[in-house]
N, C-alpha and C positions, 0 to 999 in steps of 0.2 A: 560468477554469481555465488560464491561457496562462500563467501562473506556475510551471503544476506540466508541462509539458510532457515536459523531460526525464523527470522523473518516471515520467508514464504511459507512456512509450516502455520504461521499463523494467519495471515491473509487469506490462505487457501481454508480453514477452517473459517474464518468471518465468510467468507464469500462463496462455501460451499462446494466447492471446485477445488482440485489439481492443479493449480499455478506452477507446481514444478516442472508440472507435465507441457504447458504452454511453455515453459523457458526450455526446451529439450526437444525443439525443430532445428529449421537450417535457417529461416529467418526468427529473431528473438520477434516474439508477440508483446513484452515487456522490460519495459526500462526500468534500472532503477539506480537507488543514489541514495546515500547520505544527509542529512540536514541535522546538524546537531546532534543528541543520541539516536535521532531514528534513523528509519527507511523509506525512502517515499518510492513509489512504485506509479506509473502510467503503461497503459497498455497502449500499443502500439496498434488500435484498429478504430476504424472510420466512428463505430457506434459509440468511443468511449473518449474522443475526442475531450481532453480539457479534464477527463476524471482522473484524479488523483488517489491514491490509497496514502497514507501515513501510521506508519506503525511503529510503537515502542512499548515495548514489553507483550504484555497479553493483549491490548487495545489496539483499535485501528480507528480512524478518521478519515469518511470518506469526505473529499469535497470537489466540486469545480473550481477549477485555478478561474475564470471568471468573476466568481460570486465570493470565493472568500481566499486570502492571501496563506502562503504558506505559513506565515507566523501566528496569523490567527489559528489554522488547523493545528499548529505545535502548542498554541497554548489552552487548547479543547482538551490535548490531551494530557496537558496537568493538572486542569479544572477537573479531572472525569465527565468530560462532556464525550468521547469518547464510547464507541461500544466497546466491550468487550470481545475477542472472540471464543467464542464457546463451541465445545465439539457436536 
């Protein structure tokens, strides 16, 4: 996970929460991966099922992999359709 550092620093800031703290069990709570310049993050529990985080740069992009495709959330965040994450 030391790839996606910055990353999680900023997720965990959108989402309010410790993400580092969830990736630093014995089962990982969260997946993550690459798509183009981001990071896309899913957490691995029953409630968030299908929710995806996508992050580049300061911005994040939540969405349901159901209702809108990865490419669509990739190009929210070059529109600035995208939140920010703020401390």
């Amino acid at each position: 996970m030391r790839e996606f550092v910055d990353e999680v620093a900023v997720l965990s800031r959108w989402l309010g929460r410790d993400v580092a703290a969830d990736l630093g069990g014995v089962v990982p709570l969260w997946n993550a991966f690459r798509f183009r310049d981001a990071a896309v993050f899913d957490a691995d529990l029953s409630e968030c099922a299908g929710r995806r985080y996508l992050v580049r740069g300061e911005s994040v992009r939540e969405f349901v992999l159901s209702q809108t495709t990865i490419d669509e959330a990739y190009s929210d965040l070059h529109r600035g359709d995208a939140l920010p994450a703020v401390a």
